[in-house]
C-alpha positions in Angstrom: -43.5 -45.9 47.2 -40.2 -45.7 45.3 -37.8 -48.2 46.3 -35.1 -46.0 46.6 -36.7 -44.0 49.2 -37.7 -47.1 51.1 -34.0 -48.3 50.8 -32.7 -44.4 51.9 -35.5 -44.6 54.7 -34.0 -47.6 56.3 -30.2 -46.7 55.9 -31.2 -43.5 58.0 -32.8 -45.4 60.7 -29.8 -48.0 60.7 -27.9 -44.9 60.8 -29.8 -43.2 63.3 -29.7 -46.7 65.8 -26.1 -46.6 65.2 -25.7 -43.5 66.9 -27.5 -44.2 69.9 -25.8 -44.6 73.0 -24.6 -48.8 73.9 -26.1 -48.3 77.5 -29.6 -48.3 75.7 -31.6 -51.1 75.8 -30.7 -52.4 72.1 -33.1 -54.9 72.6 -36.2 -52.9 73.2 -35.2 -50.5 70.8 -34.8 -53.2 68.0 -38.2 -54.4 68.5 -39.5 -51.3 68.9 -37.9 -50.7 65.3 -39.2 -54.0 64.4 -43.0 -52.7 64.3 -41.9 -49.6 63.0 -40.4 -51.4 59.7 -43.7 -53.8 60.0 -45.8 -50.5 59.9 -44.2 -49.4 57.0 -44.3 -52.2 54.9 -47.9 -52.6 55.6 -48.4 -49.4 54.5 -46.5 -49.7 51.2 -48.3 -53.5 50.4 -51.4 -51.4 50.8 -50.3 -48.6 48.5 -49.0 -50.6 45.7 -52.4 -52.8 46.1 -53.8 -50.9 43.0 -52.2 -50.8 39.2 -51.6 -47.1 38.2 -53.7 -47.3 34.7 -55.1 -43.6 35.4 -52.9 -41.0 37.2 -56.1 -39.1 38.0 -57.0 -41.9 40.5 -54.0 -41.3 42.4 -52.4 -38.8 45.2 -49.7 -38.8 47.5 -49.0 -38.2 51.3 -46.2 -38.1 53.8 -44.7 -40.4 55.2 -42.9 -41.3 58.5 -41.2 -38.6 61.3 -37.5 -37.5 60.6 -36.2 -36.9 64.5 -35.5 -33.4 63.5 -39.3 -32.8 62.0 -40.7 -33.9 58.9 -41.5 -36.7 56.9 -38.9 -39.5 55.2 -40.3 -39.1 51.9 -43.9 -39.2 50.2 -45.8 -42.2 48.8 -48.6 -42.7 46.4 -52.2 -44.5 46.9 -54.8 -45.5 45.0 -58.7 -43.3 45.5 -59.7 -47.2 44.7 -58.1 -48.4 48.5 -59.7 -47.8 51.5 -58.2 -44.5 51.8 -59.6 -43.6 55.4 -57.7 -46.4 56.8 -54.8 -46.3 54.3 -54.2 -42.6 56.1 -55.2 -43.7 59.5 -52.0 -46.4 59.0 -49.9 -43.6 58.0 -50.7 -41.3 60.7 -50.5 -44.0 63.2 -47.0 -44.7 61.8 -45.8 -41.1 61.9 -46.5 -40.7 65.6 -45.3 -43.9 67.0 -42.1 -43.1 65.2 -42.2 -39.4 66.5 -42.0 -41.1 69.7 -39.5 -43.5 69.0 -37.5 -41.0 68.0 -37.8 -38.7 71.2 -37.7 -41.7 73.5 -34.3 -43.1 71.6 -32.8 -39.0 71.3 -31.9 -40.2 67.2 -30.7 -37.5 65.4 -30.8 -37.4 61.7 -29.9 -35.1 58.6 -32.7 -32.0 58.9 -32.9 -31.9 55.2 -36.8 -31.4 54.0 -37.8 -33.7 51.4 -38.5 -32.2 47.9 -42.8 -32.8 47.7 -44.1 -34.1 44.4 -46.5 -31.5 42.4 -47.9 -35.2 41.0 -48.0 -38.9 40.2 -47.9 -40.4 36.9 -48.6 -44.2 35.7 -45.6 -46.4 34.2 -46.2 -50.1 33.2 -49.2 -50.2 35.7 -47.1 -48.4 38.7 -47.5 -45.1 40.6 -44.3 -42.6 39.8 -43.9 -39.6 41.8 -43.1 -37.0 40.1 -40.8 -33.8 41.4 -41.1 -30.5 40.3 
């Protein structure tokens, strides 16, 4: 996963817990966001498991549940992982944050982000590329 979109992922959900209401239970909430983070970093230590020698070998998917619909941004895996359970994570990740989201009312931007048409290898690492 590119770490620009990991860092613009959790900026929007810093944002997003900003802009929830202080009568909230903060607490819950943070730990609540807590396993959400912990979800995605498992997920992204599983993706970047594999060195990127052949760009054949590697594909991308989704990830994560804007409050508004749609994902935060794609990341690319391995075909060498476990890629059943690599996608299981990721699914599992998208809906417990779908219903984070609905349970905290977040809002976010409802921009869609631009999907890759590709990944390419560069000094042994996945790149996503953009049409």
């Amino acid at each position: 996963m590119d770490r620009n979109m990991f860092v613009t992922f959790l900026l929007g959900l810093a944002i997003s817990l900003l802009s929830c209401s202080v009568s909230q239970d903060t607490n819950s909430q943070e730990e609540e966001n807590q396993e959400l983070i912990k979800m995605l970093s498992r997920i992204n230590e599983i993706a970047n498991s594999a060195k990127c020698v052949n760009a054949d070998e590697w594909r991308f998917t989704s990830y994560g549940s804007k409050p508004c619909g749609g994902p935060y941004g794609y990341i690319a895996y391995s075909t060498a992982i476990d890629t059943t359970h690599f996608l299981a994570l990721v699914t599992e990740h998208e809906s417990a944050e779908k219903v984070y989201n609905e349970k905290w009312g977040l809002q976010s931007d409802c921009s869609i982000p631009a999907e890759p048409s590709g990944v390419i290898c560069e000094n042994d690492r996945p790149v996503l590329v953009y049409p």
